[in-house]
Structures are given as C-alpha cells and as structure tokens.
C-alpha positions as YAML, in Angstrom:
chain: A
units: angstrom
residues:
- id: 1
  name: UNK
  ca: [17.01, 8.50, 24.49]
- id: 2
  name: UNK
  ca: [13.37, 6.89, 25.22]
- id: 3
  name: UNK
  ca: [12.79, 3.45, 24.18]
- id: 4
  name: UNK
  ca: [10.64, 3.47, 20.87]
- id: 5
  name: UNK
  ca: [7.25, 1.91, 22.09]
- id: 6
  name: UNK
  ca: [5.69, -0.80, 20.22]
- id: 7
  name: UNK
  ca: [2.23, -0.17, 18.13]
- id: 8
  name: UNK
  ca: [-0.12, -2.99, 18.99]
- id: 9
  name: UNK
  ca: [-1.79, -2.94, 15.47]
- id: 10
  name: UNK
  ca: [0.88, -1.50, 13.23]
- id: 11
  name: UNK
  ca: [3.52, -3.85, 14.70]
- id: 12
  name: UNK
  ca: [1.74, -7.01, 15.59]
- id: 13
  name: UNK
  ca: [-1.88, -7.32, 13.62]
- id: 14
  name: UNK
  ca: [-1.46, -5.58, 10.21]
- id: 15
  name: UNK
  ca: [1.86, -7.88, 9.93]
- id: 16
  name: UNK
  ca: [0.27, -11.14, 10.46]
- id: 17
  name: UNK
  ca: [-2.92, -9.89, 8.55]
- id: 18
  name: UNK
  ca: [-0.88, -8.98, 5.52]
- id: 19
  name: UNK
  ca: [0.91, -12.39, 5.90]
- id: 20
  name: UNK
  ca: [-2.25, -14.65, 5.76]
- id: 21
  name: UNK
  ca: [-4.16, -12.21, 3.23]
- id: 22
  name: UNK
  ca: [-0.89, -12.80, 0.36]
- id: 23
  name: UNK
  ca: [-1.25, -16.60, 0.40]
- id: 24
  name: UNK
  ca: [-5.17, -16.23, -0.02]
- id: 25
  name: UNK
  ca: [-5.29, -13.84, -3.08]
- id: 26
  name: UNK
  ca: [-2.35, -16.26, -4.35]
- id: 27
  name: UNK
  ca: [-4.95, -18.87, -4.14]
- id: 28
  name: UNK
  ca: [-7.82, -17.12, -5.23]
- id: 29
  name: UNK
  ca: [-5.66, -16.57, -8.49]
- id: 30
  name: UNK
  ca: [-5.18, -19.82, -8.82]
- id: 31
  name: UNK
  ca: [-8.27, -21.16, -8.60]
- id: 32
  name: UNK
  ca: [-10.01, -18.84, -10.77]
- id: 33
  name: UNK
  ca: [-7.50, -19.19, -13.39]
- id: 34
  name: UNK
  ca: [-8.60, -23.17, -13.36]
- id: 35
  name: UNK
  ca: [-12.34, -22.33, -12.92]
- id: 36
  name: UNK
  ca: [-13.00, -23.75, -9.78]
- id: 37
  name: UNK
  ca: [-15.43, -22.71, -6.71]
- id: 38
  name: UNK
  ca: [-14.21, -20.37, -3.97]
- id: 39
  name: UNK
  ca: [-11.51, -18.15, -6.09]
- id: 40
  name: UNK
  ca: [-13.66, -15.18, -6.22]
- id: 41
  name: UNK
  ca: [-14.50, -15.58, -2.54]
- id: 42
  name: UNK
  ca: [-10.90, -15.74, -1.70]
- id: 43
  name: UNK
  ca: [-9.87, -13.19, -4.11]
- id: 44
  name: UNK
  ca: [-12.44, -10.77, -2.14]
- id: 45
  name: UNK
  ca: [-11.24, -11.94, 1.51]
- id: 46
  name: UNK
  ca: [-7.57, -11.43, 0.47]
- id: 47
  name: UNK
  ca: [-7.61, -7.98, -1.55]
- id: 48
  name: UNK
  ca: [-10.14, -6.59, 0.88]
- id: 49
  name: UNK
  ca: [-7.62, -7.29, 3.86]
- id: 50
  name: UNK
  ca: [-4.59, -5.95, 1.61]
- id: 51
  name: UNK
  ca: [-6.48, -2.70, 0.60]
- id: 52
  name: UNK
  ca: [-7.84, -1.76, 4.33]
- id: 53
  name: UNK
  ca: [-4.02, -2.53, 5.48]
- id: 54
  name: UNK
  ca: [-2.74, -0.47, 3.25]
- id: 55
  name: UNK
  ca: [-5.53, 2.17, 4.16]
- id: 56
  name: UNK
  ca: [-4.59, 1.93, 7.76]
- id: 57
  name: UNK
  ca: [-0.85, 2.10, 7.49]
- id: 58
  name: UNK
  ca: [-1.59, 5.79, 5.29]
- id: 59
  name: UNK
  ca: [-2.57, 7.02, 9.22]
- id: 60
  name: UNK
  ca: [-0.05, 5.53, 11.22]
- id: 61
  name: UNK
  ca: [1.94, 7.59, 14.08]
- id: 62
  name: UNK
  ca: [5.18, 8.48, 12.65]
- id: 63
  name: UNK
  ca: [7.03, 6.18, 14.94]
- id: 64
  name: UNK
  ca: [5.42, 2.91, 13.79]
- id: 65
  name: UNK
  ca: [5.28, 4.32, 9.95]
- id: 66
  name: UNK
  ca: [9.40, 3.98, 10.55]
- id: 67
  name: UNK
  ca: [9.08, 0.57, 12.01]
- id: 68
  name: UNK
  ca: [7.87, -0.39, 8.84]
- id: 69
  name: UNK
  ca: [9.48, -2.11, 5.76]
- id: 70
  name: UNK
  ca: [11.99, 0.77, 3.98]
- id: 71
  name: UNK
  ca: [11.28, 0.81, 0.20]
- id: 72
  name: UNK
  ca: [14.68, 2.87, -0.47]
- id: 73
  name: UNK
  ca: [14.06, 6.33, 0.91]
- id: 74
  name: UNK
  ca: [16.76, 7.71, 1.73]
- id: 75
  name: UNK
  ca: [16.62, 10.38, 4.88]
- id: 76
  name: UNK
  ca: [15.36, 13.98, 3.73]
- id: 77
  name: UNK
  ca: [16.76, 17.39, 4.80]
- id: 78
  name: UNK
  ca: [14.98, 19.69, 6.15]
- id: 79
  name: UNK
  ca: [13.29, 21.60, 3.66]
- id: 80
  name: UNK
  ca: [9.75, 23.67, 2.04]
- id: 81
  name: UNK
  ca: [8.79, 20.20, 0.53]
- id: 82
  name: UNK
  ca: [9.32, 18.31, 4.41]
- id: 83
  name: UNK
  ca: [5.67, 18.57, 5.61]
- id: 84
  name: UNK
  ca: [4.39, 17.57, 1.97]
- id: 85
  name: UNK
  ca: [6.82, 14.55, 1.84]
- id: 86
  name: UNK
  ca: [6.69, 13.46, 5.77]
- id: 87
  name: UNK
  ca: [2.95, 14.46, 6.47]
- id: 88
  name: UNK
  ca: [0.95, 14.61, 2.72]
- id: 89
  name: UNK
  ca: [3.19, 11.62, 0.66]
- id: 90
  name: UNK
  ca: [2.61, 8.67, 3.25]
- id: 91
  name: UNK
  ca: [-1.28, 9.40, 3.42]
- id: 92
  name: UNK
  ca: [-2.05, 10.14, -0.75]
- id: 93
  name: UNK
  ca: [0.49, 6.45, -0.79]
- id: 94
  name: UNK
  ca: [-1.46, 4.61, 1.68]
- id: 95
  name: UNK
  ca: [-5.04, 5.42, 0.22]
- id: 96
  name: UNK
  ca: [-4.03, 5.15, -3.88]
- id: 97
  name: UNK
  ca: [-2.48, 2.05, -3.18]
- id: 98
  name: UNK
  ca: [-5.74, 0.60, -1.50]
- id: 99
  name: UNK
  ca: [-7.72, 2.35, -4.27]
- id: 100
  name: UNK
  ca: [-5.66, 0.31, -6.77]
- id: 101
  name: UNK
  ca: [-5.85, -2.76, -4.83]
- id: 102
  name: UNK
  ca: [-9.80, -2.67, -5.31]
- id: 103
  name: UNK
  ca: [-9.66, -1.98, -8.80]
- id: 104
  name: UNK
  ca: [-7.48, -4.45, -9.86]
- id: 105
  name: UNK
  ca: [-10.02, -6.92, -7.72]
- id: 106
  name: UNK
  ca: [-13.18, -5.49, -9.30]
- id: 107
  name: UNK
  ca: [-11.15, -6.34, -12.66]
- id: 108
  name: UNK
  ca: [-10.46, -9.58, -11.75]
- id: 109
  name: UNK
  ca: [-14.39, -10.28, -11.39]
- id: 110
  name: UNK
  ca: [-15.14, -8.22, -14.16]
- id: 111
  name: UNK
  ca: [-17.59, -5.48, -12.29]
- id: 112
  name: UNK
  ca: [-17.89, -2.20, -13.47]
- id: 113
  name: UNK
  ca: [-15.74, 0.99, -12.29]
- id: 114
  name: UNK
  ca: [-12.94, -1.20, -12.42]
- id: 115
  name: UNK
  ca: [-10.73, 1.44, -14.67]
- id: 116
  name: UNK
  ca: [-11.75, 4.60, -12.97]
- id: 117
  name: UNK
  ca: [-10.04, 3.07, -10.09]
- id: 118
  name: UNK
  ca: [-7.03, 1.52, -11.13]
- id: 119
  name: UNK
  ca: [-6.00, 4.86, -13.12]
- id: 120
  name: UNK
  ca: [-7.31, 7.28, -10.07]
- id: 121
  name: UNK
  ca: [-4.61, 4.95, -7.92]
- id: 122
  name: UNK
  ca: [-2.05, 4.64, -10.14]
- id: 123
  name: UNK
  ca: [-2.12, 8.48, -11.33]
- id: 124
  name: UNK
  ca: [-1.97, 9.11, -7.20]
- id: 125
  name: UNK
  ca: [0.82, 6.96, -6.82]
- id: 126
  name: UNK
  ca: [2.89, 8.54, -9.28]
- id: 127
  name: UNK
  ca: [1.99, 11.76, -8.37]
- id: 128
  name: UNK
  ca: [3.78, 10.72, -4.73]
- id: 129
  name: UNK
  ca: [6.60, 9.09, -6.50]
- id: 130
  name: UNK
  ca: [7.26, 12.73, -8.48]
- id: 131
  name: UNK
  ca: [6.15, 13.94, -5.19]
- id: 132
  name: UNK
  ca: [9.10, 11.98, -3.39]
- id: 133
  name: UNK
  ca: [11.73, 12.29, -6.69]
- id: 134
  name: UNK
  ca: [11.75, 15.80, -6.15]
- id: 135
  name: UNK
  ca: [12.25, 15.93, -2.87]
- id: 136
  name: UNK
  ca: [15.17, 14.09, -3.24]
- id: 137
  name: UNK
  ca: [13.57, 11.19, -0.73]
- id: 138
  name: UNK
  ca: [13.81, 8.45, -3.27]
- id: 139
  name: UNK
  ca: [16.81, 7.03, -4.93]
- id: 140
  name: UNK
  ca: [17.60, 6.72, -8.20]
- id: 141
  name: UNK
  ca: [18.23, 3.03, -7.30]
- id: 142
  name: UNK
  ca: [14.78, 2.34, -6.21]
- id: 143
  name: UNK
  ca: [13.02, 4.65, -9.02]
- id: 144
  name: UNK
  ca: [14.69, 2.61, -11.99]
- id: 145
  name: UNK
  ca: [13.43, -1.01, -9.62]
...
C-alpha cells in the first residue's frame, strides 16, 4: 500500500490560516458590537481568509479532501449518484459555503447584495445536503445536528 503523501497547502497552510482567521472574525465581532475602530477591518481580513479557504478546499485532490475534518459521512457504495456525490457535492459545498461566508460579511457592514448571496449559498448548500441525503452519504445523526 503507498504511503498517503502530504499536501503542502491543504495539510499545512489552509490549517493554520483557518486557525488565525477564526480568532480575528471573533474579534472583529466583538469590536463592532461595542463600536470601536478596526472591527470592520478585521471582520474583512478574517471572512475573506475563511471564504477563499473554503473556496480552495472545493478543488482539493481527493487524497487531501480525506485528510480533512469528517463531518459524519459515512462511506458510499458504489452507485449512479457516486460521481455526483464524490466529484460534483465537494465542489457546489466548497464554493456555496464561501458564497455564504461573503454574504453574511457584506451583512455585517450593511452593503448591498448582501441577501442575494446568503440565499444563493444557503439554497446551494442544501441542495448538496439533499444531494448527499439521497445518496445515502450522510447520516441521519449528522442531518438532525
């Protein structure tokens, strides 16, 4: 059996990115919520890193998409609906979810366009969660969570 490799940027930068970019937007909140100078900048630094890491991850090899945190799929058969859950679901995921990571920041600073996005995303996403449902990939566990 050969060794998995190790993906430079899906298994050592996005990590770390996504670990400094979560304390930021936390902060960002916080300091808008009391009105003070620098929460929209954060907000902007933080979200923008979350929604191009979850961009990225949407295109990552296969091997390092399994090296990645499991959010209760549960292994699929072989089946019509493989290529559309393995190839299709991971990519529509990775891009709504960075769609409604920008929305939700352009509706924290109020700018328009701020609702087109957050229901394109969120329509996507559930789309892949039917998507995944059907296809048996997701438990029942992890739908009701």
């Amino acid at each position: 059996m050969e060794p998995v490799r190790r993906n430079f940027l899906y298994d050592d930068v996005l990590p770390l990115v996504a670990r400094i970019s979560w304390p930021l937007v936390a902060l960002g909140l916080v300091l808008k919520f009391l009105l003070l100078r620098g929460g929209n900048v954060l907000l902007m630094v933080g979200i923008g890193n979350l929604a191009v890491i979850y961009y990225l991850c949407a295109f990552a090899p296969a091997k390092a998409r399994s090296s990645q945190p499991d959010f209760g799929y549960e292994p699929v058969a072989t089946s019509d609906t493989a290529f559309l859950v393995e190839a299709v679901a991971p990519k529509v995921q990775g891009i709504a979810t960075s769609v409604t990571l920008i929305g939700t920041l352009f509706k924290l600073l109020f700018w328009k366009g701020a609702t087109s996005m957050l229901l394109t995303g969120t329509l996507s996403l559930a789309i892949v969660l039917a998507i995944q449902l059907y296809a048996n990939r997701l438990s029942r566990k992890t739908l009701l969570a």
